[in-house]
N, C-alpha and C positions, 0 to 999 in steps of 0.2 A: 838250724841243723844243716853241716853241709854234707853233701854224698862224700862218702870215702872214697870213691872208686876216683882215684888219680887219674887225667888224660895229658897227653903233650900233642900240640898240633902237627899234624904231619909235617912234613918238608912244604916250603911256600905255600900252606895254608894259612891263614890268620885265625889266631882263638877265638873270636868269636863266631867265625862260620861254622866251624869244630863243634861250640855250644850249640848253636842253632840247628846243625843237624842232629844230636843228640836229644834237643828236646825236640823233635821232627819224631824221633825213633819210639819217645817215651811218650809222645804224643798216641803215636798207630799203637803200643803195646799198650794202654790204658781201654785203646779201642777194640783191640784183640780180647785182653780180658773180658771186657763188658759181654761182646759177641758171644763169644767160645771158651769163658772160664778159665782159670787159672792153669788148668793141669794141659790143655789141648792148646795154650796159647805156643808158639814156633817161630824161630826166627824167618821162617819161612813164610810166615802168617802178617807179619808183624814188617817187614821186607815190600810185603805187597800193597797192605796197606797205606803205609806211607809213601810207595810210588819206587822203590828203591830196589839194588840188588843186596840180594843175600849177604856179597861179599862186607856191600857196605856195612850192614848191620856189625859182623864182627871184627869191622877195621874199627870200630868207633865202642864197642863192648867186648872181653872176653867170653862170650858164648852166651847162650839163656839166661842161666842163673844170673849171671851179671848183670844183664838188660834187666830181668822181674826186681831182682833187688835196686838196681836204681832206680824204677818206677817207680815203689815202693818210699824209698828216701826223698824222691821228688812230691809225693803227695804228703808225706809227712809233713815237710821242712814247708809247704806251703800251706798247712793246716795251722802249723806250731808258730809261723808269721803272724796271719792273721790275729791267733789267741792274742799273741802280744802285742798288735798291734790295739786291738777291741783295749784290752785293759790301759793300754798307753794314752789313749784317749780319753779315757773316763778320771785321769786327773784323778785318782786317790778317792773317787765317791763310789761305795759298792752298790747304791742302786741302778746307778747309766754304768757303772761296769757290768752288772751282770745282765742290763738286758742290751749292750753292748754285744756279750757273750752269746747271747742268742742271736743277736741279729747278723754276728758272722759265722752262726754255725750253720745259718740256714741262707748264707749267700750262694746264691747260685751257684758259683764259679766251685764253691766246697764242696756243694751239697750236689753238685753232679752224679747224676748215677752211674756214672761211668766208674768217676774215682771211686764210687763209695762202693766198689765193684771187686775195688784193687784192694781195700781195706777186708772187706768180706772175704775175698779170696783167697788173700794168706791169711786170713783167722782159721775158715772153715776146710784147708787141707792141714794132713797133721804135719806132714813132714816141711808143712813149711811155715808153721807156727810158729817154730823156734827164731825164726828171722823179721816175723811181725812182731814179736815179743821184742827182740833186738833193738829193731827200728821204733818202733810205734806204741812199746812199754811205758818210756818216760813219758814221750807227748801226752800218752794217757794219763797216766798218773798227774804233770800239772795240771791238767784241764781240768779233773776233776778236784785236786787238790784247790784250785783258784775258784771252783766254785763254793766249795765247801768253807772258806776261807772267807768269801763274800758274803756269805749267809751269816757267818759268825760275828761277823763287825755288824751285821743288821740288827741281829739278835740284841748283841751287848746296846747299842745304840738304844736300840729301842725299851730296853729291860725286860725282855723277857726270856725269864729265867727257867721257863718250863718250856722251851723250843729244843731242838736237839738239827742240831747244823749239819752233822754226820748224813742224819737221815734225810731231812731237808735236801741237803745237795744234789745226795744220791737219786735221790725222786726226778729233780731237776735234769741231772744227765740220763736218768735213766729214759724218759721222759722223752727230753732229746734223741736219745739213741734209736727208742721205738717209731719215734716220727722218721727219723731216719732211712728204717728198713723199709718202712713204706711207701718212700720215697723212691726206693730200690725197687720194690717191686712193682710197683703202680705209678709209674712216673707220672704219667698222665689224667691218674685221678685223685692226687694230692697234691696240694697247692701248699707252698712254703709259708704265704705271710700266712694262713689259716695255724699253719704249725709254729709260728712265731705268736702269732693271740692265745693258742693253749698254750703254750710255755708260760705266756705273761699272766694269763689268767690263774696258772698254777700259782706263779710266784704272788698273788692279789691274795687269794684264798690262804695263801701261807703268811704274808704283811699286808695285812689288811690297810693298814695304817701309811704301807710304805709307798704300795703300790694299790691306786686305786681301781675300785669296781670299775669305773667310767672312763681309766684310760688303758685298759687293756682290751677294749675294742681298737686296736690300732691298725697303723697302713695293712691299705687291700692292695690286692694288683690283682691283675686281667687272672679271675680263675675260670672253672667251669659256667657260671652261673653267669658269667660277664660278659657282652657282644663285641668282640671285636673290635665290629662296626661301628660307624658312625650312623647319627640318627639320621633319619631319611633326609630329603632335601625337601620336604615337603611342608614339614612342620615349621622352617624356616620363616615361610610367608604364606601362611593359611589365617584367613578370620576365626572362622572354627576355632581353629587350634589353639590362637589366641584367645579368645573368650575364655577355653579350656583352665589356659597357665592364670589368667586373671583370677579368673572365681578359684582354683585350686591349688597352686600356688603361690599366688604372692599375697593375693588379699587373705589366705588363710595360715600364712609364715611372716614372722618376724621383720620389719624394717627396722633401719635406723632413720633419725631422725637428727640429731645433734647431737654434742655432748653435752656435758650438764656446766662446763666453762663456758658456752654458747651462752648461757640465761644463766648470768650468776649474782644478778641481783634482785628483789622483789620484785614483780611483774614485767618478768624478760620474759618474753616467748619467742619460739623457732616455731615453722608450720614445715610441712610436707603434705604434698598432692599426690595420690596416687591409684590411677588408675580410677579417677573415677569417686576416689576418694577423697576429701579432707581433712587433715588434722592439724589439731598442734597441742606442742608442751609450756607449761607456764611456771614458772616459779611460785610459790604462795606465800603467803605476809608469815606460814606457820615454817619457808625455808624449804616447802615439800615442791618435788618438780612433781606435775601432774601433767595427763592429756586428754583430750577430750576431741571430740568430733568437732568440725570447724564450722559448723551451720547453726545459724542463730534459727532457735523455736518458733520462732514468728512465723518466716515468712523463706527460711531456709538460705540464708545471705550467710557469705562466711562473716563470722565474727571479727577476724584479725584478716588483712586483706597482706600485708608484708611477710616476707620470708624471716626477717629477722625484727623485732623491734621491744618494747616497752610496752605497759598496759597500766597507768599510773592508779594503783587503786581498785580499778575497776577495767573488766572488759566490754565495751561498747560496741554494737554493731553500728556498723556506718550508716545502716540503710533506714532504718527506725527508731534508732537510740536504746533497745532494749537493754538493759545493763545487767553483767553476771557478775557476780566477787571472783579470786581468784582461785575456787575452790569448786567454781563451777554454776553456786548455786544462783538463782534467779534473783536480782537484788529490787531492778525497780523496772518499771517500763512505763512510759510517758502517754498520757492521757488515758491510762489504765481503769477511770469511771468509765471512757467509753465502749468497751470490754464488756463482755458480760460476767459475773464472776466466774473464776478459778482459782484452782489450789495452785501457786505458785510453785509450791513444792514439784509440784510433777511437770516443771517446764524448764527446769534447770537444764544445763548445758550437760550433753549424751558424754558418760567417760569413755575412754577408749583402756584396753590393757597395755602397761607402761610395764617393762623392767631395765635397768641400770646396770651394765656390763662394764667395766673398767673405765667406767666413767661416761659412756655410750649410751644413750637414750633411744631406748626400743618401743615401737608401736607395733599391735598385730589387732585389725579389722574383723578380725575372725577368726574361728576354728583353734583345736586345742593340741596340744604336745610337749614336747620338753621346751625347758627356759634355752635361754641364748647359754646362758652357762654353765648346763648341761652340757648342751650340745658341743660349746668350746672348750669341755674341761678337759681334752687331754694335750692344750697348747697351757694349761693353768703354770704351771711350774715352768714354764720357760719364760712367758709373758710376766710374771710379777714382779722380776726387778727392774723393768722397764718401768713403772709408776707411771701405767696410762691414766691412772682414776685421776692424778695429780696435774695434769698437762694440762697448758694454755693452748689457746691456736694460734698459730704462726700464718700469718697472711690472711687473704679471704676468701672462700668457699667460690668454689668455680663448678660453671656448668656449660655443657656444652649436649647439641643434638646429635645425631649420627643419624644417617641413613641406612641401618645394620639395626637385625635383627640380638635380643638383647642375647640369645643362647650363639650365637655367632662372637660375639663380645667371647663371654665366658668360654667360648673352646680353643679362644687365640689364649686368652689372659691364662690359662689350666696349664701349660703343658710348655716346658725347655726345648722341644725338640727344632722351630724355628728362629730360634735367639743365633746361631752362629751367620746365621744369610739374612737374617730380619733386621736383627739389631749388631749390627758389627760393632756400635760403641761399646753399650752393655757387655755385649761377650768378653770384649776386652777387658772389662774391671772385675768380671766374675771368675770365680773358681768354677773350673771342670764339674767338679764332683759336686752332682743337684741334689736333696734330698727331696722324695717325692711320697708324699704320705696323703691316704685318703682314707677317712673314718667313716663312721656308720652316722645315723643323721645328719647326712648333707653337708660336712665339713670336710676344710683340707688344709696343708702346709704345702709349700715349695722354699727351700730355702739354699741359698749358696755362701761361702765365703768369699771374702777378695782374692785377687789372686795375691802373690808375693811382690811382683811385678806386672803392672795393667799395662797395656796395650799403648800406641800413641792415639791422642787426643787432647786437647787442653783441658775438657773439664774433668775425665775420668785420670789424667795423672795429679789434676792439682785435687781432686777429692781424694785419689788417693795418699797424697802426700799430706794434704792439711786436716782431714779427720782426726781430731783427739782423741786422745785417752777418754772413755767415758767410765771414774772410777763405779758407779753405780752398778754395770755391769759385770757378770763373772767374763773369763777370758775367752770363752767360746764366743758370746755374743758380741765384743767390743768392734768386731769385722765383720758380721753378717747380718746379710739383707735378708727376710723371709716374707713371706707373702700368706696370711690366713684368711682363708674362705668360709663365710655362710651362704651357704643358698637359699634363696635364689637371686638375692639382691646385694650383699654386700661382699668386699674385702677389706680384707685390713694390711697397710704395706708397711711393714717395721724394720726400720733402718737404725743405726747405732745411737743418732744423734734427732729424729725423730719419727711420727706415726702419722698415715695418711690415712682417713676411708676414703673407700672407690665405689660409688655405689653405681648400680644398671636398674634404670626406673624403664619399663618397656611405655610407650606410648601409639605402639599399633606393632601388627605386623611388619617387620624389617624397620622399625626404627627405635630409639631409644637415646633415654636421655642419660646424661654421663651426671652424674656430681660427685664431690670431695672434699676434704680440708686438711688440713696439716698442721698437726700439734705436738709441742715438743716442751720438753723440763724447761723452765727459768734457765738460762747459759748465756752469759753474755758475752762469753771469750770469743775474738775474731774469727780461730779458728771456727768455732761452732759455726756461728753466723755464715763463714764461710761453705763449709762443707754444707752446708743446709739451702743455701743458693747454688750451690753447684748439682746438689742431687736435684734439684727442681730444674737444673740446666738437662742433664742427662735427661731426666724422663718424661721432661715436655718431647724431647727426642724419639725416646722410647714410645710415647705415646703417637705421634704424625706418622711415626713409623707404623703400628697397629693398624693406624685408620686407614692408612692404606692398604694393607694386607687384607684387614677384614670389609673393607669394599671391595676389593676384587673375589674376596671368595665370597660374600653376597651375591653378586652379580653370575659369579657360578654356578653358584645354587640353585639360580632359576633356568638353566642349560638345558636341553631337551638330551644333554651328553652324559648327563652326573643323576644317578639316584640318590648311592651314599660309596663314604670311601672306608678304609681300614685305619686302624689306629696301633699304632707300636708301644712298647715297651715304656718308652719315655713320655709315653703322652698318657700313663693310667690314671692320673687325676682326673684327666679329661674325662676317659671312661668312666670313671664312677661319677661323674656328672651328669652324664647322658643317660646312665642307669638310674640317677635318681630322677632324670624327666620321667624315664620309661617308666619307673617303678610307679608314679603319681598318676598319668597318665599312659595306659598301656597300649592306648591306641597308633602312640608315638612307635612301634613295635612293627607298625605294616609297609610295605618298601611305597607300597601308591597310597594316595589319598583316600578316606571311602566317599562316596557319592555326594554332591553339595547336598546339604541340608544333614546327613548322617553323623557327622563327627562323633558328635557328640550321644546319641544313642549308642554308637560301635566302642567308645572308650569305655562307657557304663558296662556294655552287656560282657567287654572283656575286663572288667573289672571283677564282674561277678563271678567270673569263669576262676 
């Protein structure tokens, strides 16, 4: 929609400063509304605000009327944008178009209570309803017509023939509308993505089938309930504190371990150490990957002593020869007359809890809650035609230590906001516009496209130029990087051509150990091979880059200068990671330390609170 209201540039002005003062004008009148209401707003009002004389206002509008009404046409035509822009994206599918639809009705930039000020204003005067009706009739009418439209293709899709789309929709925008007003009126104690989860929760309850229970907990952002702040500097490099995340964190949450291409013949196993702990996964003669605790019954020796190897038959400990099948159970043990009797049975090798994620091998040492694919189901539908379950690995498993604590790790890795001065290569190959999504159990995304054109560099133009076509993929993902997080120990970095984990294994206060692998489809075409050496070129870069960043903010941390700092807009993944320390740990909540030997009693007793 364009404003009718014709302008011609004065004598040696240029049009576009002519624009820019007009939206300079329609700018302060949006702000006059908000202020002082449609009927009290004045050129006079409107003049001052924007810094300007009166005369300017009506060298650039014919009087009031004229400036309200292209106020008016100006939020429209940037409402009726977006609509189209949300549906233009969603490619012909009505479920990312309608929650498309929501997720630009509730953009900031719309959902301003300012504009929604301008909207309200000429609805609720009469005499100037006839020109809201004018202006903002249609846009109404397709917004809601496109919802109702969308629901109906859901409907038919799905076969259900006792839905009624009319009413459906209308729920939908009405729905919308009501979060709206509350927005208007409560600026500050209504949070948008909260009124983006009931819209989506709406639409769950209405397609059950379409829209699942489990992905309509989606992205938070900094609301009430969320600190600002960053976590104290204390928790950084405290023993305390670490014991804390040990026993409550990691050994009572999900690791990974390998994938199940790692061990893909009878008696492969992979191990992992963690914290104190031992495990590993075995293949079994019945094809089943199992785990089990890495300590032989005897005499507590791990059984398998390599990260990666073979078990031909039988598991042996090195130190005694006690022998387990690969199923765990106890098979022989050598000079066993000397022994006094027992029941074998009960000496068999301790299992561990194992689940299998896209081909991902999960251990948890402890404590109980949802599965890993619970927890990652609302990345489920964008992650499946990648065919992680079906991947080799590409290269070998690398590990490195750090002098950085592991929560220092995870608040560089969370958040876009240092990529344009950190990583100057990356920023080059990425697109602006970051998506930044954080869920409820401990989960996140960050995700960008390429740009059209990358920056200069040799490896980030020749990956941009020699990436192929990957047909497996729909068209959105063929060009984007995204980044998904479990906490407190893994990510997963998915790129077009293949899939890394990044795991953070802590090893004390302020240090930790780094591991990964890279796995990718069967592709033998040069280019692949190419762009798949080139991305391990970049983000070895990306990576020296971090370790520097996050040792210098280490060494901060420990400053007699720095408690804690603030956290922006762009960095909300972060925040909901620090919320999920604090949530687990509440003790992590206090700006000092409590007394050596306290920790741990002050996290319990504010636990109970």
């Amino acid at each position: 929609m364009e404003s009718d209201l014709a302008w011609k540039p004065a004598p040696g002005e240029k049009p576009e400063g002519r624009k820019n003062r007009r939206l300079q004008l329609i700018e302060a009148t949006i702000q006059s509304i908000a202020d002082f209401g449609l009927s009290r707003t004045t050129t006079a009002r409107v003049a001052k605000i924007a810094g300007l004389s009166g005369g300017t206002v009506n060298f650039h509008f014919a009087g009031k009327d004229a400036l309200l009404l292209a106020t008016l046409q100006h939020v429209a035509a940037e409402f009726e944008a977006a609509q189209r822009a949300a549906l233009a994206g969603a490619d012909n599918r009505p479920r990312e178009a309608l929650l498309a639809l929501i997720d630009a009705s509730f953009d900031p930039v719309l959902s301003d209570p300012r504009k929604m000020s301008v909207w309200y204003g000429f609805w609720g005067e009469a005499r100037a309803r006839a020109e809201y009706l004018k202006v903002f009739g249609a846009v109404d009418r397709d917004y809601q017509a496109a919802i109702v439209s969308l629901c109906r293709t859901i409907l038919d899709q799905c076969g259900q023939t006792h839905g009624d789309a009319e009413a459906i929709g209308r729920g939908l925008g009405g729905l919308i509308e009501c979060l709206w007003q509350n927005l208007l009126a409560e600026p500050r104690n209504n949070d948008r993505e909260e009124g983006k989860r009931l819209c989506r929760a709406y639409l769950a309850s209405v397609f059950p089938g379409v829209f699942p229970a489990a992905n309509t907990a989606v992205p938070v952002a900094q609301t009430a309930t969320t600190k600002p702040e960053t976590l104290p500097a204390w928790v950084y490099d405290n023993v305390e504190f670490f014991e804390l995340e040990r026993r409550e964190l990691f050994l009572k949450e999900w690791q990974i371990c390998c994938h199940v291409s790692d061990v893909p013949a009878v008696g492969d196993y992979a191990s992992l150490d963690l914290l104190g702990e031992r495990a590993f996964v075995v293949r079994g003669k019945d094809d089943r990957v199992r785990a089990f605790h890495n300590v032989c019954r005897h005499r507590a020796h791990a059984v398998v002593t390599d990260e990666r190897g073979n078990c031909p038959g039988v598991i042996r400990c090195p130190y005694h020869g006690w022998m387990y099948d690969l199923d765990g159970t106890l098979k022989a043990v050598p000079a066993q007359k000397s022994f006094p009797p027992f029941d074998s049975s009960r000496f068999g090798l301790v299992p561990l809890k194992l689940e299998i994620w896209q081909g991902f091998v999960f251990l948890r040492f402890s404590g109980k809650g949802p599965s890993v694919a619970e927890r990652m189901a609302p990345f489920a539908d964008e992650l499946a035609p990648y065919g992680v379950a079906d991947m080799q690995p590409i290269g070998e498993i690398w590990e490195e230590v750090v002098e950085i604590d592991w929560k220092n790790v995870w608040d560089n890795y969370l958040e876009d906001y240092h990529f344009a001065s950190g990583h100057p290569g990356l920023f080059g190959l990425m697109g602006r516009d970051y998506d930044r999504e954080a869920h409820p159990h401990g989960v996140s995304r960050l995700s960008h496209v390429l740009r059209e054109k990358p920056a200069k560099g040799w490896s980030i133009e020749r990956y941009h130029s020699l990436l192929p076509d990957m047909p497996h993929l729909p068209a959105e993902l063929k060009r984007r990087w995204s980044y998904f997080s479990l906490f407190p120990g893994v990510s997963f970095d998915v790129y077009p051509e293949s899939v890394d984990f990044f795991q953070f294994i802590p090893l004390g206060p302020g240090r930790t150990r780094l591991r990964g692998r890279t796995y990718g489809r069967p592709d033998e075409r040069r280019e692949t091979r190419a762009a798949r050496y080139l991305n391990r070129r970049i983000n070895w870069q990306v990576q020296a880059e971090d370790r520097a960043l996050t040792a210098s903010v280490q060494c901060g941390l420990g400053s007699s200068s720095y408690t804690s700092g603030l956290l922006s807009d762009k960095e909300v993944v972060l925040c909901h990671f620090q919320d999920w320390v604090r949530s687990a740990l509440p003790v992590a909540e206090l700006a000092e330390a409590p007394a050596a030997g306290d920790v741990a009693r002050v996290n319990a007793d504010l636990a109970r609170r």
